[in-house]
Each structure stands twice: as C-alpha cells, then as structure tokens.
Backbone bond lengths (Angstrom), bond angles and torsions (degrees), N, CA, C in turn:
res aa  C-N    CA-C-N  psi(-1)  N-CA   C-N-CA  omega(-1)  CA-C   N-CA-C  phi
1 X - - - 1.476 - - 1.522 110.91 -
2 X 1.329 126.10 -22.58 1.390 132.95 -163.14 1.470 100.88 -87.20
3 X 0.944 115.37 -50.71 1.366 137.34 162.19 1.518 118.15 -43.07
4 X 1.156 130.92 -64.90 1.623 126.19 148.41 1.026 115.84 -68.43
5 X 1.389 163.43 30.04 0.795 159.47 117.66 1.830 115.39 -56.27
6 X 1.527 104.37 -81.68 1.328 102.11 163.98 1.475 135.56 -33.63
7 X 1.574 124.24 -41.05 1.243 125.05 130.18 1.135 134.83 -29.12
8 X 1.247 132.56 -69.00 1.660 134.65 179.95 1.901 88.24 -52.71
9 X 0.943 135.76 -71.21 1.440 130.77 -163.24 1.406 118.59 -52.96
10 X 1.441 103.90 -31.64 1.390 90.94 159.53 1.187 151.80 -83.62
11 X 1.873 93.47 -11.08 1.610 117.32 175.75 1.354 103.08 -79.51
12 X 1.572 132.08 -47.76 1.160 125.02 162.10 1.621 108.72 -16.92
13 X 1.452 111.09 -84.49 1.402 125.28 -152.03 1.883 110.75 -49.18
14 X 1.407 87.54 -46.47 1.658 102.01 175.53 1.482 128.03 -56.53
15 X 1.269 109.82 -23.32 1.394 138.68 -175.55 1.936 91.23 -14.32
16 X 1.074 102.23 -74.03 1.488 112.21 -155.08 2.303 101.81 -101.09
17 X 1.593 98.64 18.65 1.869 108.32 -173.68 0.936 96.03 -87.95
18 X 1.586 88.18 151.37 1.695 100.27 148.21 1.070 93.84 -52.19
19 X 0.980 108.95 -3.68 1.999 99.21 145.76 1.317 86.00 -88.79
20 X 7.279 126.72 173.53 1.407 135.21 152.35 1.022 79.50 121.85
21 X 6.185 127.66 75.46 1.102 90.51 -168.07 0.965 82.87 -111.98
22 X 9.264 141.55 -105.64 1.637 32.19 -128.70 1.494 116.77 107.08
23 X 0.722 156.07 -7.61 1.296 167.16 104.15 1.340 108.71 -1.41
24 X 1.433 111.33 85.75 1.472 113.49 173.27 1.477 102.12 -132.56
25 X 1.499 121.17 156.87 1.191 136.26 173.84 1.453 111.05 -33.72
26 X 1.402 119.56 155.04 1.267 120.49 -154.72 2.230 82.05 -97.02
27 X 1.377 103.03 171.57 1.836 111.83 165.93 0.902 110.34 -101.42
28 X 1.774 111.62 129.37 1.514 98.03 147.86 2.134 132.40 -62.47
29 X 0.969 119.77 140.95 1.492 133.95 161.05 1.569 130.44 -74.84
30 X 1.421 87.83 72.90 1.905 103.76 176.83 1.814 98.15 -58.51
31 X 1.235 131.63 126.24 1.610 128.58 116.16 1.029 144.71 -7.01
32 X 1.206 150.16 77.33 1.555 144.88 166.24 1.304 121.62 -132.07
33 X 1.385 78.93 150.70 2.123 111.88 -172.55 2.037 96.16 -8.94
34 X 1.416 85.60 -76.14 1.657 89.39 -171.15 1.398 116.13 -88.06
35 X 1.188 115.98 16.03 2.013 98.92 176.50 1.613 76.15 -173.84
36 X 1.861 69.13 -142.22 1.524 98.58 175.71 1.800 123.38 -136.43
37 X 1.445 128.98 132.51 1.198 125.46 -140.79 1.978 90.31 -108.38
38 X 1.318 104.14 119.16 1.703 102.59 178.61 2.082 103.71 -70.37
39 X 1.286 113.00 140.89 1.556 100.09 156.50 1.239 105.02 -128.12
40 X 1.465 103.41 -169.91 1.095 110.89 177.15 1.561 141.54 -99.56
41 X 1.755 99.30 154.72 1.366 91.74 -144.55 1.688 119.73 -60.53
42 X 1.247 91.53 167.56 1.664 123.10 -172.82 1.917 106.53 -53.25
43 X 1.061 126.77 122.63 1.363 113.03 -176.83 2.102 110.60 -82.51
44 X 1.229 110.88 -176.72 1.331 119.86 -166.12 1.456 95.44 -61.94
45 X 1.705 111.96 -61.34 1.525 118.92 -178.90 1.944 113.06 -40.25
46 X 1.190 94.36 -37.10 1.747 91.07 -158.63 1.473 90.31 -77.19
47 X 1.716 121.10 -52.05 1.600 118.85 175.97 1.341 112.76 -29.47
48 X 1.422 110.32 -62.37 1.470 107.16 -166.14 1.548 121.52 -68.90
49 X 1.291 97.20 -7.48 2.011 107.90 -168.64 1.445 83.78 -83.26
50 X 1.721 132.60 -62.52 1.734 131.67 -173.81 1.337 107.11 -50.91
51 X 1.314 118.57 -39.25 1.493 100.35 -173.80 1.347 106.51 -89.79
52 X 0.973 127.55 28.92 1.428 124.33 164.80 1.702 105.47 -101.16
53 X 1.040 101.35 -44.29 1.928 125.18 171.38 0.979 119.08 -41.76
54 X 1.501 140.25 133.14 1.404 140.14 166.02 1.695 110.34 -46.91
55 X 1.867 96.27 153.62 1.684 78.49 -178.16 1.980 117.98 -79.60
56 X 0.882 117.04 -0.26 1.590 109.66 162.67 1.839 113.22 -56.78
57 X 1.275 114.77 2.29 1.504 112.58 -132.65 1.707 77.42 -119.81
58 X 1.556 128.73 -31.07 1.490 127.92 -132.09 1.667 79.54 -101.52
59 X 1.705 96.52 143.26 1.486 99.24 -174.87 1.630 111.00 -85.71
60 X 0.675 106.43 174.21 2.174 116.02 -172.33 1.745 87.72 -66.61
61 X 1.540 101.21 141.02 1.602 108.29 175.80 1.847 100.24 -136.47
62 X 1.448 93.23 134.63 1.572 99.66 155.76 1.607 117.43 -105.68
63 X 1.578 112.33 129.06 1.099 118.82 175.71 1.857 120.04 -55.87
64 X 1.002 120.64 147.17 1.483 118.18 -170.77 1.340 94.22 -96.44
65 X 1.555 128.55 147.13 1.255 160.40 -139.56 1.402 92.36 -99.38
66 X 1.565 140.44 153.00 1.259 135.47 -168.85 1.605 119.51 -161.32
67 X 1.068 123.22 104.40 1.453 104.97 -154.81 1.364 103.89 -121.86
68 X 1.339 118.25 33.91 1.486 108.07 155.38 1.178 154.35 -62.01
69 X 1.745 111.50 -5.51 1.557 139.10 169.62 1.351 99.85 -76.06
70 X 1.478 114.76 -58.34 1.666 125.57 177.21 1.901 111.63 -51.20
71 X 1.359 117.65 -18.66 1.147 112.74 -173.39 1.517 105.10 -108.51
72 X 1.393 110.54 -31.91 1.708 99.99 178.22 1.461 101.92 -76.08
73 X 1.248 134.61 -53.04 1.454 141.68 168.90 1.966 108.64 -22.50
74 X 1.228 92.46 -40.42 1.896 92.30 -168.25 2.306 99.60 -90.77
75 X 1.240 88.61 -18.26 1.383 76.39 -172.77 1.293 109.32 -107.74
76 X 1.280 128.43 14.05 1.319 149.79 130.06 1.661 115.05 -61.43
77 X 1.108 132.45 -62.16 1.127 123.71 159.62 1.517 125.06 -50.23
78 X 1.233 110.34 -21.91 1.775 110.49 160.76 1.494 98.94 -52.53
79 X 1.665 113.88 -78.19 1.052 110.30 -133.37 1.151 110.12 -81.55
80 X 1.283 115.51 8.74 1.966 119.48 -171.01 1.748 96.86 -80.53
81 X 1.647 103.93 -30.47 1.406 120.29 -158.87 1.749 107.54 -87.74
82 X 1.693 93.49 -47.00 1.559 93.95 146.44 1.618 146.20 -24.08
83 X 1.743 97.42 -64.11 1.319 103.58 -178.08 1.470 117.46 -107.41
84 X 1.582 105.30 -0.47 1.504 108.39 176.55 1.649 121.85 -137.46
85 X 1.486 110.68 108.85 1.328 102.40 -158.92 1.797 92.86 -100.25
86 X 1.037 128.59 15.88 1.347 113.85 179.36 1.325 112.91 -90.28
87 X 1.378 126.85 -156.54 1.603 133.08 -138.56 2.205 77.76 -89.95
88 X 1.186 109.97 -60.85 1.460 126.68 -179.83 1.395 120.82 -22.30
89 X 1.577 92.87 -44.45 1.569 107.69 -157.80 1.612 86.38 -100.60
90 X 1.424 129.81 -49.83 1.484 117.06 -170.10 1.597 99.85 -49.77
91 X 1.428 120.30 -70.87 1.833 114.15 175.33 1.365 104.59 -38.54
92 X 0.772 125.41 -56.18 1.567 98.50 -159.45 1.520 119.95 -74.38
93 X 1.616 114.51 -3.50 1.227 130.16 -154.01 1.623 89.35 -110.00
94 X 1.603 123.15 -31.81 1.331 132.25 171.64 1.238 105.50 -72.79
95 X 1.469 130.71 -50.51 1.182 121.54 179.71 1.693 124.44 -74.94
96 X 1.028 102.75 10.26 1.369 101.66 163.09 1.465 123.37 -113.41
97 X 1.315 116.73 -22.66 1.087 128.79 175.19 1.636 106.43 -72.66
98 X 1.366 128.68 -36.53 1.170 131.92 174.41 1.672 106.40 -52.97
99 X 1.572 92.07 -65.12 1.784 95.42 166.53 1.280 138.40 -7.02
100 X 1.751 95.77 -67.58 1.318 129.39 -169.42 2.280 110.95 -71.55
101 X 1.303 93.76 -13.81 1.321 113.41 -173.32 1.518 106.85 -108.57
102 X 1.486 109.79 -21.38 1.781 112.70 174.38 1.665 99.10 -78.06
103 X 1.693 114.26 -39.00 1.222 108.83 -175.63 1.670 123.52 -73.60
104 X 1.190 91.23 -34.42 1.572 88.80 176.38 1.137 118.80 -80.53
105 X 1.183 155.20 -12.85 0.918 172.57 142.69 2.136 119.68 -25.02
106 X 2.081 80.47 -58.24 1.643 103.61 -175.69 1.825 89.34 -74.90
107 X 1.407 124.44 -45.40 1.295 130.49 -178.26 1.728 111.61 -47.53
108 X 1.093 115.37 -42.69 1.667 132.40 175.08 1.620 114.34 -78.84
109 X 1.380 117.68 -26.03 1.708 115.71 -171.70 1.421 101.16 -106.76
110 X 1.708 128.07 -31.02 1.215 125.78 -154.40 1.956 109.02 -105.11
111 X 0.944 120.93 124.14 1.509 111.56 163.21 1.270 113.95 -128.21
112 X 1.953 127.31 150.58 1.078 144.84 -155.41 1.755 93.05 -107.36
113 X 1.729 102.58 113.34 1.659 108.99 165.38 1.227 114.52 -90.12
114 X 1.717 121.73 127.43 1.217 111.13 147.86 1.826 100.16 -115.68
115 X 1.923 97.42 136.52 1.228 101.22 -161.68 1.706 99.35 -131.31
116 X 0.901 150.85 -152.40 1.406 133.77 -170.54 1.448 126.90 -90.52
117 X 1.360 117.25 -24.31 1.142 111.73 144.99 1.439 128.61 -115.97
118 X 1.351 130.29 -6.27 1.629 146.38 -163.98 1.426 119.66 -120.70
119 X 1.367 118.46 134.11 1.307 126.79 146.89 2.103 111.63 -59.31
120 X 1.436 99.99 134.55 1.514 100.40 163.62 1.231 113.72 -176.98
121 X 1.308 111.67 150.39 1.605 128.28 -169.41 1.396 87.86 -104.41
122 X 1.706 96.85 141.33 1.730 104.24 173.48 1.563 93.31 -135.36
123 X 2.056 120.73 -177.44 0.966 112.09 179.92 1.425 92.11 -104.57
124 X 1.477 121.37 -171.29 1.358 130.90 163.76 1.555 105.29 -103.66
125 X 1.112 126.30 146.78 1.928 138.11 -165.14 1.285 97.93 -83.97
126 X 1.885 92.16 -57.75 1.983 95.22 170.62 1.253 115.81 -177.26
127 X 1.248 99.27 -172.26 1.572 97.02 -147.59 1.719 98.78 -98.06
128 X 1.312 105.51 -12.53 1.576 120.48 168.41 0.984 119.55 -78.51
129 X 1.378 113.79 134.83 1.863 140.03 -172.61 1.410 92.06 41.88
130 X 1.480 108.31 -150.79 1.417 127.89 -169.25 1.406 112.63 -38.02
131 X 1.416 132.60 135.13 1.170 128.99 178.96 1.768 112.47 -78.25
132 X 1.084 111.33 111.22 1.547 108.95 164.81 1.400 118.58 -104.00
133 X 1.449 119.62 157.92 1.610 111.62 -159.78 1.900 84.60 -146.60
134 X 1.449 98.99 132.85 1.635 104.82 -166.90 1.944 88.49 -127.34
135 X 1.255 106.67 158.38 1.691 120.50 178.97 1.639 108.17 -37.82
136 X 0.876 125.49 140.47 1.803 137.39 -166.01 1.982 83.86 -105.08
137 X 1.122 150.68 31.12 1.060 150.90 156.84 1.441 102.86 64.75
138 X 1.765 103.29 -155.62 1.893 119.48 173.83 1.436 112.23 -53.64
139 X 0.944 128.76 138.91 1.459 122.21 152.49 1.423 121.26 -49.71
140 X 1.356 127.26 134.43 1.740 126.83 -165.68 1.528 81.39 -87.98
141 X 1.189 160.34 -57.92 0.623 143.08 -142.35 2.254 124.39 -86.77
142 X 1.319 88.69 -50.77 1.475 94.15 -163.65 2.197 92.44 -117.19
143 X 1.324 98.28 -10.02 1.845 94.38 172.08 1.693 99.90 90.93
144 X 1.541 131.47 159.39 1.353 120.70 -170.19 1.365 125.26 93.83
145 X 0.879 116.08 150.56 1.439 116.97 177.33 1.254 116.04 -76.21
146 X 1.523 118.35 141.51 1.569 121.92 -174.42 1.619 99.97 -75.38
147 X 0.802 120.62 84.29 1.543 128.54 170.49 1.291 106.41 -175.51
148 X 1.560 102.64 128.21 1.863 133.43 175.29 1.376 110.03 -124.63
149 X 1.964 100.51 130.47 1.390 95.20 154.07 1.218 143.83 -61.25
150 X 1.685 134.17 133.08 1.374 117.14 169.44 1.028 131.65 -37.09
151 X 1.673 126.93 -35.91 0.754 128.82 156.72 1.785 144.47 -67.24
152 X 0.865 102.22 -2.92 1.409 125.00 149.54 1.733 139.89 -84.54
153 X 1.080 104.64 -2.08 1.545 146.21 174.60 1.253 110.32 -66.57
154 X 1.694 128.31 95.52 1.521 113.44 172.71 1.508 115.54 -126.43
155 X 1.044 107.61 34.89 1.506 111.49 170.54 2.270 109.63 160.76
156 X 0.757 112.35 145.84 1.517 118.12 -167.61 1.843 103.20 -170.12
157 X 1.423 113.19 155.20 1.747 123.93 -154.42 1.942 91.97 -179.07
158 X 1.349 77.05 -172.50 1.629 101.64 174.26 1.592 100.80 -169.20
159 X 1.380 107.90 136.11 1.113 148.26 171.76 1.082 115.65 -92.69
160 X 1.385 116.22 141.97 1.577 113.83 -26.44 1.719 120.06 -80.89
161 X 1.405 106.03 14.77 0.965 117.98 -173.52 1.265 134.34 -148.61
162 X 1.144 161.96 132.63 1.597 145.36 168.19 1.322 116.88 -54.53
163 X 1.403 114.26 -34.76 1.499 127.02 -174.20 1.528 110.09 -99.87
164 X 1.287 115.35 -8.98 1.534 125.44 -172.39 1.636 93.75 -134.52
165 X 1.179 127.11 70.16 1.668 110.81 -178.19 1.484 107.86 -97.59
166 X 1.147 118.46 122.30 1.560 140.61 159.82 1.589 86.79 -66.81
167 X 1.454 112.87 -107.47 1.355 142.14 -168.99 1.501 123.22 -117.17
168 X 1.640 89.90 145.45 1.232 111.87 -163.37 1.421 107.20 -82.25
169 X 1.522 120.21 164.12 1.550 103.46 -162.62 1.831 97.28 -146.21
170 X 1.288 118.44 146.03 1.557 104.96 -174.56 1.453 86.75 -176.90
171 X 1.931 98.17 135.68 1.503 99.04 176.50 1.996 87.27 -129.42
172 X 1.294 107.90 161.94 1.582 120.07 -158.81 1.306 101.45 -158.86
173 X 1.762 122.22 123.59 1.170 104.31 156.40 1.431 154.59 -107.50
174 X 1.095 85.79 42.06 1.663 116.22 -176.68 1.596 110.38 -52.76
175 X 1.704 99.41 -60.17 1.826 111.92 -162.63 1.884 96.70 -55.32
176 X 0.812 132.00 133.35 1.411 118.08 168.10 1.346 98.07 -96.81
177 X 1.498 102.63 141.44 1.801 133.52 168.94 1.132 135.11 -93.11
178 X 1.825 113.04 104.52 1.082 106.66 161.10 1.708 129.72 26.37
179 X 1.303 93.24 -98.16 1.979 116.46 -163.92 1.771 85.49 -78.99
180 X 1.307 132.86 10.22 1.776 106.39 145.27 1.655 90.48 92.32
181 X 1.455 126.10 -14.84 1.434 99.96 -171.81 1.835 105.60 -96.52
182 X 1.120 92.71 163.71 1.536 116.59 175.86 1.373 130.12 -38.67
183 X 1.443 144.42 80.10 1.570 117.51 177.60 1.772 87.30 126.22
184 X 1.373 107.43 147.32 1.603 137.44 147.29 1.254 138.58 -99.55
185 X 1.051 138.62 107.83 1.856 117.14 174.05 1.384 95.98 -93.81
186 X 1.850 95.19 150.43 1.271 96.26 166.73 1.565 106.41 -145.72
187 X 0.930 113.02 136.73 1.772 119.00 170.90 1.427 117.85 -102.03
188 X 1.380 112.03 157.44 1.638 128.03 -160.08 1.786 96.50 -162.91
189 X 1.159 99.19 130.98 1.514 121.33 161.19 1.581 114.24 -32.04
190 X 1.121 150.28 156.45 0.982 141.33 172.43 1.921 118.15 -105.29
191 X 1.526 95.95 50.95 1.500 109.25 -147.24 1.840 108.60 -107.52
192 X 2.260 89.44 28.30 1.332 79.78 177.07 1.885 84.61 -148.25
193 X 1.580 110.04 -165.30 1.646 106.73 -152.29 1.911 95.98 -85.17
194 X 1.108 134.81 106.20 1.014 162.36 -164.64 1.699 110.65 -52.57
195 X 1.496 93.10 -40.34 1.724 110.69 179.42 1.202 94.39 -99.24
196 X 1.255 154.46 27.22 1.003 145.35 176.46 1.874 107.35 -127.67
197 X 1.714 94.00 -30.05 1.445 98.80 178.83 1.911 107.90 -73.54
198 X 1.635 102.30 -49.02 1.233 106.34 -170.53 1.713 124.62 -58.57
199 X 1.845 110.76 -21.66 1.030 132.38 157.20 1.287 128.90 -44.35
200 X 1.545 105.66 -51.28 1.284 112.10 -178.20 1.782 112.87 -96.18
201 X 1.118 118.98 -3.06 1.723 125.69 167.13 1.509 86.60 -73.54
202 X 1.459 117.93 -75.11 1.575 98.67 -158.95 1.567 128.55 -73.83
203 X 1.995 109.25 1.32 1.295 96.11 153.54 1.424 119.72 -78.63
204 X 1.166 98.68 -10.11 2.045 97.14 -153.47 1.615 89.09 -68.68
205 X 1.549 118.36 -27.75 1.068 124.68 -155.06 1.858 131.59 86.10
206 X 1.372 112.63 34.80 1.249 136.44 -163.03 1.025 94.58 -93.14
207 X 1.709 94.38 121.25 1.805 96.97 168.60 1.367 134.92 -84.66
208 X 1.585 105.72 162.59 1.534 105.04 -166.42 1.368 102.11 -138.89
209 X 1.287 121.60 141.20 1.772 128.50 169.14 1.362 101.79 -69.09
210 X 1.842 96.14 125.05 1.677 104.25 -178.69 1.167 138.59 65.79
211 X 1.654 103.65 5.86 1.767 108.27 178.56 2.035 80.13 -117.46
212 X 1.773 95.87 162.65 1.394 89.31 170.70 1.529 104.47 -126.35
C-alpha cells in the first residue's frame, strides 16, 4: 500500500510535468486559427516514406490517449472490494478506484506533441466534434512551458518497464536549476500510447543513456 500510495501522489502532482498512454496509429497535427485540429491517422505507406526522411521532413504527431493504468487501477479496486469487505479493503478499494478516475481523466484532458522541433503536452478544448488541443499552461511542477527541445533531451525510459509502463521518464537540459546543476527529470503518467511515444523519441532523435 505504501508503495501505491507514493505513486498515486506523484502521479497526482505530475498531472500537467514534465511529468495525459491500444496501439493505434499515431495523428497527424493540423494548425488552426483557434487551437489545434486532430486528423486522421497517417497510413503504413506514408509512415514508412517519413521514416525514411530526414527529421525536418517528419510531419507533427499527436500521441493517442491510452488508458490502460485507468483500467487495471479500477479492476483492482473491484477485486480488493470483491474479496474484502472490511474497513481495509473498502480504503484500499476507494483508493484505487479514485486512481483509476485520476487516470482516466489525465488520459482524456492530456495529449503528447511531437511537433518539428519540440516535445509538448497540450490540453484538449473538448471532447465534442473535432478535437482541438490549446497550450497545457506553466508547468506545476518546475514553472515554464511544457515544451522541450529534442535537442535538449539526454536520456528518457519508462518505468518500470517498456512492456509494463507505469511512467514515463525524461531528463532535458533546457529547464534551468535552481542549485546550478545540469539536467531535469521529469515524470508523467503513462496515460498515453507508449509505442507510439518511444517511436517518436527515437525518430525525433532523442537521446538516451546506452541506447544508440
């Protein structure tokens, strides 16, 4: 419990960090007057023609929304509630279900930009007709706009796993720090399509410790 706990608090906090992931084709990112207009996705032929392309060349992508944290989280809270009706099992069966409702939620409001030169999280306007996606504001955490250059990018993962992703992981040294040293970490929910993120780090060309 200590252990998810500390987790949930940090996903809370991250909500909107360098800290909103099924496997479907990634979107292209149309431009418009007032936001931003989602289309539809990119086919196999066109994928394979960009990744052949320099990256000046790769068109703007929105990450697809992913709610498999939000779904193991709630059906965990079934079964705690299932097999435990006492004071123990209702909390822990509430606190996951809350979870499961923080994630879906960040999974439904939050989407991951890759745009021609930057990583950035935006919000969605709404969930009606066309999807438009407007600036995700300050960072709650470190202040700034949620957007990093790729090139500023020196290491990024998922926790604890690629195949098991909790959270997404990325350090950048763009944000400047306080105490003067080098580099940011930042964590994010894993509340968007995972193969779709890691795709687009290693086209963008985002660096990583020990991968080449």
């Amino acid at each position: 419990m200590k252990r998810f706990s500390a987790f949930f608090l940090a996903s809370s906090c991250l909500a909107f960090a360098p800290q909103a992931p099924k496997l479907a084709p990634s979107f292209h990112l149309n431009v418009a007057t007032a936001g931003h207009d989602v289309g539809k996705s990119p086919s196999p032929l066109y994928n394979s023609m960009i990744k052949k392309g320099s990256k000046s060349q790769l068109a703007d992508v929105v990450i697809d929304p992913d709610y498999t944290i939000a779904t193991v989280f709630a059906i965990t809270a079934a079964s705690i509630i299932a097999t435990n009706q006492e004071f123990n099992g209702i909390l822990g069966a509430a606190f996951h279900a809350y979870a499961a409702g923080l994630f879906a939620v960040q999974a439904t409001r939050l989407r991951v930009i890759f745009d021609k030169d930057s990583f950035e999280f935006k919000k969605v306007v709404s969930a009606v007709g066309p999807t438009k996606l407007k600036d995700a504001g300050a960072n709650f955490v470190v202040g700034g706009k949620n957007r990093w250059a790729y090139k500023s990018f020196v290491n990024w993962d998922f926790y604890p796993s690629y195949n098991f992703p909790l959270l997404v992981y990325f350090k950048e040294t763009q944000t400047p720090k306080k105490d003067g040293s080098v580099g940011q970490i930042h964590f994010f929910p894993a509340v968007c399509n995972v193969k779709q993120l890691k795709e687009q780090f290693e086209l963008r060309g985002c660096a990583r410790v020990g991968k080449s």
